[in-house]
C-alpha positions as a printed NumPy array, in Angstrom:
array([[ -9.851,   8.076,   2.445],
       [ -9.322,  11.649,   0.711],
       [ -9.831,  10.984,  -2.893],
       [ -8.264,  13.27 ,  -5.697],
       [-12.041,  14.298,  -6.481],
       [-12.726,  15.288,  -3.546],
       [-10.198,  17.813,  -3.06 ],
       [-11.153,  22.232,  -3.814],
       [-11.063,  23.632,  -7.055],
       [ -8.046,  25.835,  -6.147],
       [ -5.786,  22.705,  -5.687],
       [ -7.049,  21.27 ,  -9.264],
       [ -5.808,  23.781, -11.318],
       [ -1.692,  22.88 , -10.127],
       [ -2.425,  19.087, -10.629],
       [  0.324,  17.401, -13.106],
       [ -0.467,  13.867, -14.031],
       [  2.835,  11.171, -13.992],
       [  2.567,   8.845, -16.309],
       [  4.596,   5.74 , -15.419],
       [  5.684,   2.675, -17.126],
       [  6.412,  -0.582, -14.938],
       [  9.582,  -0.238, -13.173],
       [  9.841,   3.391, -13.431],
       [ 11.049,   5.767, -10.77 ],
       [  9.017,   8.71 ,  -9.559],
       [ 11.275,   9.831,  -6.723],
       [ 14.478,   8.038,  -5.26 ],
       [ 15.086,   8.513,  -1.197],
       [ 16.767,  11.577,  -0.17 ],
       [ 15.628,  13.442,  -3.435],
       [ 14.222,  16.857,  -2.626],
       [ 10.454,  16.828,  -2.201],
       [  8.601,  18.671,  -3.844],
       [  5.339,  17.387,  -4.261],
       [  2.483,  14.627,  -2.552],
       [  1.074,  11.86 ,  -4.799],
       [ -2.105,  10.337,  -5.782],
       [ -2.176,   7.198,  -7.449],
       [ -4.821,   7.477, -10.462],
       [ -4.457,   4.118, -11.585],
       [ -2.044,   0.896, -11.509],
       [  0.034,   0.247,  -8.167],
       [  3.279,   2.262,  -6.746],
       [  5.744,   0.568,  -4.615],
       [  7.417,   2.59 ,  -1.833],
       [ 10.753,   1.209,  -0.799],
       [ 13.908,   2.204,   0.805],
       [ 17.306,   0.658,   0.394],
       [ 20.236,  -0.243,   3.726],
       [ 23.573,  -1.408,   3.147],
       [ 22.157,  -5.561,   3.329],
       [ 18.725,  -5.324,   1.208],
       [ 15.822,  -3.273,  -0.077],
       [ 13.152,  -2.891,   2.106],
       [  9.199,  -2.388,   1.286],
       [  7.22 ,  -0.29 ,   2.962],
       [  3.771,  -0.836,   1.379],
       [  1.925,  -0.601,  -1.948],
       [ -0.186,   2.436,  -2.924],
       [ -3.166,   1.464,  -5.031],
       [ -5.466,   3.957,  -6.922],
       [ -7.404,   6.375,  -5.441],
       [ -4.696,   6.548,  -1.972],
       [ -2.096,   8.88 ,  -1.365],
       [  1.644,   8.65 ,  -0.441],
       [  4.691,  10.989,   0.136],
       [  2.98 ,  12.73 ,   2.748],
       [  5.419,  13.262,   4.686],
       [  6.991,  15.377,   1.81 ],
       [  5.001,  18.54 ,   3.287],
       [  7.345,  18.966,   5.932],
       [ 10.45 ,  17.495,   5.221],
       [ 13.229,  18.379,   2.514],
       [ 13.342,  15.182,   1.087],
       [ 11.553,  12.038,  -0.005],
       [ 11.773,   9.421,   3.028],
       [ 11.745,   6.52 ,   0.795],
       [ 11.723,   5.914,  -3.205],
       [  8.479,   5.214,  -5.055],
       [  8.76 ,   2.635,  -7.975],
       [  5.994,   2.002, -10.698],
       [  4.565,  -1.497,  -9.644],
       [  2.574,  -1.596, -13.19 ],
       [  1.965,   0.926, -15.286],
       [  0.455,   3.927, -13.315],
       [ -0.921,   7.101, -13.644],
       [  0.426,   9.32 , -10.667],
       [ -1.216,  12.729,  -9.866],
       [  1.241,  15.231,  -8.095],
       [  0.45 ,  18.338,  -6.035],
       [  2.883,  20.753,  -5.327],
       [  3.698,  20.526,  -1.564],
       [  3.624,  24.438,  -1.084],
       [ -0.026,  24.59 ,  -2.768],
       [ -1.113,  21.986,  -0.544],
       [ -0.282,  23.3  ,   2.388],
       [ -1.601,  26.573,   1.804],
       [ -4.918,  25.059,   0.547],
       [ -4.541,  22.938,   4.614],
       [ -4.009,  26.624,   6.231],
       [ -7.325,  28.028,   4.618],
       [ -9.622,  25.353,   4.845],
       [-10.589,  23.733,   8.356],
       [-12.559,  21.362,   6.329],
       [ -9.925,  19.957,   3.94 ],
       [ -7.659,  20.071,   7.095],
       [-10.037,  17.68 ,   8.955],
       [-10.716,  15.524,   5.669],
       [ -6.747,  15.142,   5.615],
       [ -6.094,  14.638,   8.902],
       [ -8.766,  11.689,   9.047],
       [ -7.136,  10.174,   6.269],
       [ -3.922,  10.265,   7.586],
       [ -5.412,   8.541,  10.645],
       [ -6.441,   5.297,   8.456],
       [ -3.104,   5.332,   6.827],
       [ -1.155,   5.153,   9.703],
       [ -3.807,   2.333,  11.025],
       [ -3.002,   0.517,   8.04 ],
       [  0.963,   1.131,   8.224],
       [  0.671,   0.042,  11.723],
       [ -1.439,  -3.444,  11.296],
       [  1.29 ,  -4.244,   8.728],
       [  3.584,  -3.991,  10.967],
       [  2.278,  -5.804,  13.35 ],
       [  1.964,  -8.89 ,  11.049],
       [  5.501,  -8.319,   9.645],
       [  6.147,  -9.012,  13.548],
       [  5.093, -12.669,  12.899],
       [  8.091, -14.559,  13.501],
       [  6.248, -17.741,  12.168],
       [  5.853, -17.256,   8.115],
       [  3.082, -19.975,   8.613],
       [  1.014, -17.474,  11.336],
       [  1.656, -14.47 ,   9.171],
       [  0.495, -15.613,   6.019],
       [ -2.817, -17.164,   8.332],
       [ -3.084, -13.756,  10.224],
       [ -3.142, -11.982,   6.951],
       [ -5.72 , -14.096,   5.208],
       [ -7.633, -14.367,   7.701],
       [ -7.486, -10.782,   8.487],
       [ -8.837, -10.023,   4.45 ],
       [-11.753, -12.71 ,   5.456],
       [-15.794, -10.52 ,   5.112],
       [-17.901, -11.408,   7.622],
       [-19.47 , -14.66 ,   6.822],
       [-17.179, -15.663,   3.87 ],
       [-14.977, -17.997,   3.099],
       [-13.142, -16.569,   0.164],
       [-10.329, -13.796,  -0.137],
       [ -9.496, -12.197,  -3.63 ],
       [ -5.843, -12.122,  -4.789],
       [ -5.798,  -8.663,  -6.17 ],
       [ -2.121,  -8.796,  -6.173],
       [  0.38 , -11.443,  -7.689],
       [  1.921, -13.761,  -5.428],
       [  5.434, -11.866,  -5.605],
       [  3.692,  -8.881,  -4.623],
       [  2.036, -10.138,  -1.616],
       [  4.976, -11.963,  -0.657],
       [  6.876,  -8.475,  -0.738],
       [  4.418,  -7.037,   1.136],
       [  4.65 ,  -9.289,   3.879],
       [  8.155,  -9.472,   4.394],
       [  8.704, -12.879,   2.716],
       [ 10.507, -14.274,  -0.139],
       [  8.104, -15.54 ,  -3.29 ],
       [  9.256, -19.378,  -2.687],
       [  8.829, -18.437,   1.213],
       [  5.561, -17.985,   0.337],
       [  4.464, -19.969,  -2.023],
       [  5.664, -23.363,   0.722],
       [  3.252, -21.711,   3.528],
       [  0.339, -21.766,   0.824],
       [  1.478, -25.57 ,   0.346],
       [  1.885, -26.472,   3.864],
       [ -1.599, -24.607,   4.351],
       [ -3.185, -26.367,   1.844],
       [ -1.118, -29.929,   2.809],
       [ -3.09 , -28.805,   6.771],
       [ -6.363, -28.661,   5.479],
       [ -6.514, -24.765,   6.353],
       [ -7.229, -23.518,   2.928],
       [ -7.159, -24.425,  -1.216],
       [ -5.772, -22.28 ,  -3.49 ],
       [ -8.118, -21.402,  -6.808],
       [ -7.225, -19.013,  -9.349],
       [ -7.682, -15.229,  -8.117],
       [ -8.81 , -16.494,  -4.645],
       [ -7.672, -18.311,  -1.26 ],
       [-10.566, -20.973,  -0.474],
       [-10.543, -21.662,   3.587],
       [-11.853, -24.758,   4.293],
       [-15.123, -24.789,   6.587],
       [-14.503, -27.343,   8.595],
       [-11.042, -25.18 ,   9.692],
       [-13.739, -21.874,   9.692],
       [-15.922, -23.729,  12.32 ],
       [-13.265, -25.815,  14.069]])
């Protein structure tokens, strides 16, 4: 991941800093771009709206970037929402790319970090493909499972999460029930619990 800090002292000096209460709008779809983002702190949403429903795309959380795709198209691709408060670092598109032309190294940095982001874009996607809401919510946990452990952290609420995966909150929330009813997992506050005998099984 390219982090803010990591970036040349010629692209400092243009930062602006975005300071964002929850529910705030930074951009709307098919506003002109002119900037890419960094999240400083709190969480951005980046959705995008059909005729039927609102659709998210994925959460940003500090230290990642979004809006890439702003450096070479006229407009935002999606709209990016204040989650929680945020702090929101912006960098005018026509400084970054400059900065990209003259520096092999911060072209490498950003094309390597474009290269996990689309990893990551693409594994959600994949588990959006889930038909089952029971195997998604599994496949996700059980993705988030270290090596060894039996415990994943909620960083996120519930509603989030649910969001995130495509599902409605009370979708949700009956998987973690009929989970927990299976003897896959317990719920604990901050924390999904899998049960070792289903770890082992």
């Amino acid at each position: 991941m390219l982090k803010i800090s990591e970036l040349p002292p010629t692209l400092t000096t243009g930062l602006t800093q975005h300071d964002l209460v929850k529910g705030q709008i930074l951009f709307q779809q098919g506003e002109a771009a002119q900037a890419i983002f960094w999240v400083k702190s709190g969480r951005v949403k980046l959705i995008s709206f059909t005729e039927q429903q609102m659709i998210t795309h994925y959460t940003v959380n500090p230290g990642e970037s979004f809006a890439e795709t702003a450096l070479y198209f006229d407009t935002y691709a999606c709209t990016a929402i204040a989650e929680q408060a945020a702090q929101v670092i912006a960098i005018p598109k026509h400084i970054f790319l400059d900065a990209l032309r003259q520096s092999p190294h911060l072209s490498e940095q950003y094309l390597a970090h474009l290269t996990h982001r689309f990893a990551a874009v693409k594994r959600l996607l994949e588990l959006r493909s889930i038909r089952s809401a029971r195997d998604r919510v599994l496949h996700y946990f059980v993705q988030q499972l270290q090596p060894g452990e039996s415990t994943v952290p909620l960083t996120r609420s519930l509603k989030v999460l649910a969001a995130e995966l495509g599902l409605s909150p009370e979708a949700l929330s009956r998987t973690l029930s009929q989970l927990e009813a299976e003897g896959v997992l317990s719920r604990k506050k901050g924390s999904i619990l899998f049960k070792e005998e289903w770890l082992n099984s």
